[in-house]
C-alpha positions as CSV (number, residue, x, y, z in Angstrom):
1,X,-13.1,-4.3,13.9
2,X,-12.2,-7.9,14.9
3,X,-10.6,-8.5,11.1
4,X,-8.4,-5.2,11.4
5,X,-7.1,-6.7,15.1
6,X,-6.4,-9.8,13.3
7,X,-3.8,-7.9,10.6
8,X,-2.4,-5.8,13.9
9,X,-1.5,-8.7,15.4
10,X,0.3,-10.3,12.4
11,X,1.9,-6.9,12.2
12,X,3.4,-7.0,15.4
13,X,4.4,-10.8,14.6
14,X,6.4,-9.9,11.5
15,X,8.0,-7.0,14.3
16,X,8.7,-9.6,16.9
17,X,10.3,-11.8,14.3
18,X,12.3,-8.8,13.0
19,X,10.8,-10.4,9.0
20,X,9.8,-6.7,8.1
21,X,8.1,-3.3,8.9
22,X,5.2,-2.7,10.7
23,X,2.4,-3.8,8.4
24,X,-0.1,-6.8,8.7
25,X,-2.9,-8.4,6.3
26,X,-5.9,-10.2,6.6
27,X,-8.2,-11.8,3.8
28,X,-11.6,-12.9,4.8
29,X,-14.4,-14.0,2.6
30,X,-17.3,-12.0,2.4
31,X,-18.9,-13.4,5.8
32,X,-15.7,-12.5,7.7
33,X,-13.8,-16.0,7.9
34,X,-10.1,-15.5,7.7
35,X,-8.7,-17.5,4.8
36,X,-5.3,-16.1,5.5
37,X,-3.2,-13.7,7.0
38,X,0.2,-12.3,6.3
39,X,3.2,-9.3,7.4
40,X,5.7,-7.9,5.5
41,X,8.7,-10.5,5.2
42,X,11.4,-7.7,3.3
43,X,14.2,-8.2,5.8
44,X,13.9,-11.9,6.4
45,X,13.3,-13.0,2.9
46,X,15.6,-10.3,1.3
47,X,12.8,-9.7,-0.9
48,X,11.3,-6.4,-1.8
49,X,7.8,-7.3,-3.1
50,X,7.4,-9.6,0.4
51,X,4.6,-7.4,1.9
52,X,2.0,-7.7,4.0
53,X,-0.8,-7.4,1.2
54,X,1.8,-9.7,-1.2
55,X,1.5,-12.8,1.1
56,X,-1.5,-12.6,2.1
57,X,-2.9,-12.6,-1.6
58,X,-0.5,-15.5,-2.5
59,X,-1.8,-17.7,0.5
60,X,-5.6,-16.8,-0.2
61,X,-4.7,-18.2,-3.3
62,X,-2.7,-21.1,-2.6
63,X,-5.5,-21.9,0.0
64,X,-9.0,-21.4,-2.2
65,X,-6.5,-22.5,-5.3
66,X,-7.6,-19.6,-7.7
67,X,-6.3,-16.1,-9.0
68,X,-9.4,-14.6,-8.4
69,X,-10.5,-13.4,-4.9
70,X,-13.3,-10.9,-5.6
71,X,-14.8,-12.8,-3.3
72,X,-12.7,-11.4,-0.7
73,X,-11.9,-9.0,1.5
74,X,-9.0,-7.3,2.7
75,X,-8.0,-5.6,5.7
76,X,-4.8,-3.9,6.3
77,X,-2.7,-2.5,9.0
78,X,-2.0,0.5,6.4
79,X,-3.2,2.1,3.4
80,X,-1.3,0.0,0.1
81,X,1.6,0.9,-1.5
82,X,1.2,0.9,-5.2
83,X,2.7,-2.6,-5.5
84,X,0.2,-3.6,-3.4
85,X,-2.5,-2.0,-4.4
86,X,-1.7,-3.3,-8.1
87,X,-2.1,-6.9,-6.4
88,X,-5.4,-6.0,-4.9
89,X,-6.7,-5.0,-8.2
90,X,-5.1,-7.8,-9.9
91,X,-6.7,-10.3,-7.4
92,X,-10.1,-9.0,-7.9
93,X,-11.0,-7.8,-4.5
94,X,-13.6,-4.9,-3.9
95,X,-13.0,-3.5,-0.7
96,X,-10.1,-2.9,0.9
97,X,-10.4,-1.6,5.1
98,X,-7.1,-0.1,6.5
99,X,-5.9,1.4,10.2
100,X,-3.6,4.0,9.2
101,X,-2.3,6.1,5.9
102,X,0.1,6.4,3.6
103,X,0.8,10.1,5.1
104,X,1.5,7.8,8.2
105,X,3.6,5.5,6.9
106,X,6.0,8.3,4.7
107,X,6.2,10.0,7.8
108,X,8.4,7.0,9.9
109,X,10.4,6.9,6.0
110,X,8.3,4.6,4.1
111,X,8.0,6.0,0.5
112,X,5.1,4.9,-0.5
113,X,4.2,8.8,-1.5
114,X,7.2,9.3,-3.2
115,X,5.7,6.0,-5.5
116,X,2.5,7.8,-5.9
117,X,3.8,10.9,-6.9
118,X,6.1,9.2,-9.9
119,X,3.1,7.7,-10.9
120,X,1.1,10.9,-11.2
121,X,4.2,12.1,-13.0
122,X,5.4,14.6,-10.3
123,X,9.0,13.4,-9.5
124,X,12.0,11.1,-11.2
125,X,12.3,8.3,-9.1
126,X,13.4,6.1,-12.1
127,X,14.7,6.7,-16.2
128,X,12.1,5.2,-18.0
129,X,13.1,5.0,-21.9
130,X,10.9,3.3,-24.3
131,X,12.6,1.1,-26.6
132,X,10.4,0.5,-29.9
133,X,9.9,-2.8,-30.7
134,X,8.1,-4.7,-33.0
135,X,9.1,-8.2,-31.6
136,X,7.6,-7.1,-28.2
137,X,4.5,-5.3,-29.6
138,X,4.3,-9.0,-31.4
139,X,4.4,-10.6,-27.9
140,X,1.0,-8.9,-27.1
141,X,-0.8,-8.9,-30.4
142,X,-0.4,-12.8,-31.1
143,X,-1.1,-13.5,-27.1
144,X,-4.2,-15.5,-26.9
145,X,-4.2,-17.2,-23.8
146,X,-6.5,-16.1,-20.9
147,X,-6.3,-12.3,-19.8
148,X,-6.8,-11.7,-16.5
């Protein structure tokens, strides 16, 4: 798949460059023309949420100046994470095609799985404790700008 080559060879980019892990993105619209492409950018930007699937969703939108792409499509040199999955959904794409897993990836130390499995409940990656407040629950009840 000539979109799927296109996020392998960001991938190995982002490598050469030493900006990340191995992981490459592509957005296309639905006909296949690439509207942009991206690779995980962690080491050289210091920045945790700089993935693949991040920057290409933030230059898609840059580019067709818009949050929603669900006229898009994204290809991926690996299954999400849940951060990036979460920006997939939030972005409005449909249909996501990707080269290898998240078995794959949590096998060469990525912990993507370990993320799933908190958020299934199984395991206690992080304390969460809810603080009640009324001020905050405020916040979202007198909200009335766009939802999206």
């Amino acid at each position: 798949m000539k979109n799927l080559q296109e996020a392998i060879k960001e991938a190995i980019k982002g490598i050469e460059e030493n900006d990340g892990g191995p992981f490459g993105a592509v957005i296309t619209d639905k006909d296949g023309h690439v509207i942009a492409t991206g690779h995980n950018e962690v080491l050289k930007t210091k920045d945790p949420t700089a993935h693949a699937e991040i920057n290409a969703i933030r230059k898609a939108c840059q580019k067709l100046n818009t949050k929603d792409l669900s006229n898009c499509i994204i290809y991926s040199t690996c299954e999400p994470c849940p951060m990036c999955l979460s920006a997939i959904i939030w972005s409005n794409i449909k249909v996501i095609y990707y080269g290898s897993t998240r078995k794959d990836a949590s096998q060469i130390g990525f912990k993507d799985d370990d993320i799933y499995e908190f958020l299934k409940g199984n395991n206690e990656l992080l304390k969460r404790v809810e603080i009640k407040s009324q001020e905050c629950k405020d916040l979202l009840e007198n909200y009335t700008g766009e939802i999206y």
